[in-house]
C-alpha positions in Angstrom: 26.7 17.4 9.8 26.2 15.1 7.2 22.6 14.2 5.6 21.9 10.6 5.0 18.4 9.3 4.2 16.6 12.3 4.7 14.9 11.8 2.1 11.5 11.1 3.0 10.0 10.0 -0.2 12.0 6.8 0.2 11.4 5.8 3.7 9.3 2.4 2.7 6.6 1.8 5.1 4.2 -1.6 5.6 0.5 -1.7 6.7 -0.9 -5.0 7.1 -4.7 -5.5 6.6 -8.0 -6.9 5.4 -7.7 -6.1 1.4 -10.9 -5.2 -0.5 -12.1 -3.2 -3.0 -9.5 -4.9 -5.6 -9.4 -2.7 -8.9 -7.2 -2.0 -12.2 -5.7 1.2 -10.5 -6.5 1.1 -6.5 -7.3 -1.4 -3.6 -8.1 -0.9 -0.1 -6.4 -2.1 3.1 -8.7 -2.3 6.4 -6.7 -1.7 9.2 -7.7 -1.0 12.6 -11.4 -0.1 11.8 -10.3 2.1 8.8 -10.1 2.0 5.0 -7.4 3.1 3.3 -7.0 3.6 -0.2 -3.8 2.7 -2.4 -3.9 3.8 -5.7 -1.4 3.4 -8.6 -0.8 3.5 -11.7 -2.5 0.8 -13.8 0.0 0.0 -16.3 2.7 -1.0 -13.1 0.6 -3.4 -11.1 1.9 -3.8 -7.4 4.1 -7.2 -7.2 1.8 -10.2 -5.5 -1.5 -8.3 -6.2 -2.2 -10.9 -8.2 -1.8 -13.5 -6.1 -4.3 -12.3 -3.1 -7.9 -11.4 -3.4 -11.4 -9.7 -1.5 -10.6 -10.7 2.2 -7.0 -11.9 2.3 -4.9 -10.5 5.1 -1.8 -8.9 3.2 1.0 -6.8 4.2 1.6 -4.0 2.1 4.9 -2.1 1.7 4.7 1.7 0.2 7.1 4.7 0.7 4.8 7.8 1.2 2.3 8.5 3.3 -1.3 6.8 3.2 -4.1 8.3 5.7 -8.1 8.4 5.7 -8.6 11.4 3.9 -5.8 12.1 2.0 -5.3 10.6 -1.8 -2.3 8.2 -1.6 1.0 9.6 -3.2 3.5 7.0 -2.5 4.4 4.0 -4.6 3.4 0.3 -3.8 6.2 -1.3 -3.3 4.7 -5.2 -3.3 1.4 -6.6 -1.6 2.3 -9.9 0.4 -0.2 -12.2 1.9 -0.3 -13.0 5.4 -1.5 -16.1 7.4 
């Protein structure tokens, strides 16, 4: 019965929205009607955040969980436009 990859934390995950909201710690994806914030820490800058801006279609991957209401705990892995 052996355990591999259980570990949850991880598991990476990819939304791909309508980016907004650009700031020094934070962004937020639209994505199916909703916002959803992803928040890190300002001294580690996502990789390819730099390269997209307000409106871009992007597809983000992040292990952890993002939702509407919850604050994001995960960690953005990079941000990635999309055509």
């Amino acid at each position: 019965d052996k355990e591999e990859n259980k570990s949850t934390d991880a598991e990476e995950s990819t939304m791909t929205g309508e980016i907004s909201d650009i700031k020094d710690f934070m962004f937020t994806i639209t994505f199916d009607g909703q916002d959803y914030g992803f928040s890190f820490d300002q001294n580690e800058k996502p990789q390819g955040l730099d390269s997209v801006k307000d409106g871009d279609t992007v597809m983000v991957t992040y292990t952890g969980t993002v939702n509407t209401v919850d604050a994001f705990t995960g960690k953005i892995l990079s941000v990635e436009k999309v055509d």
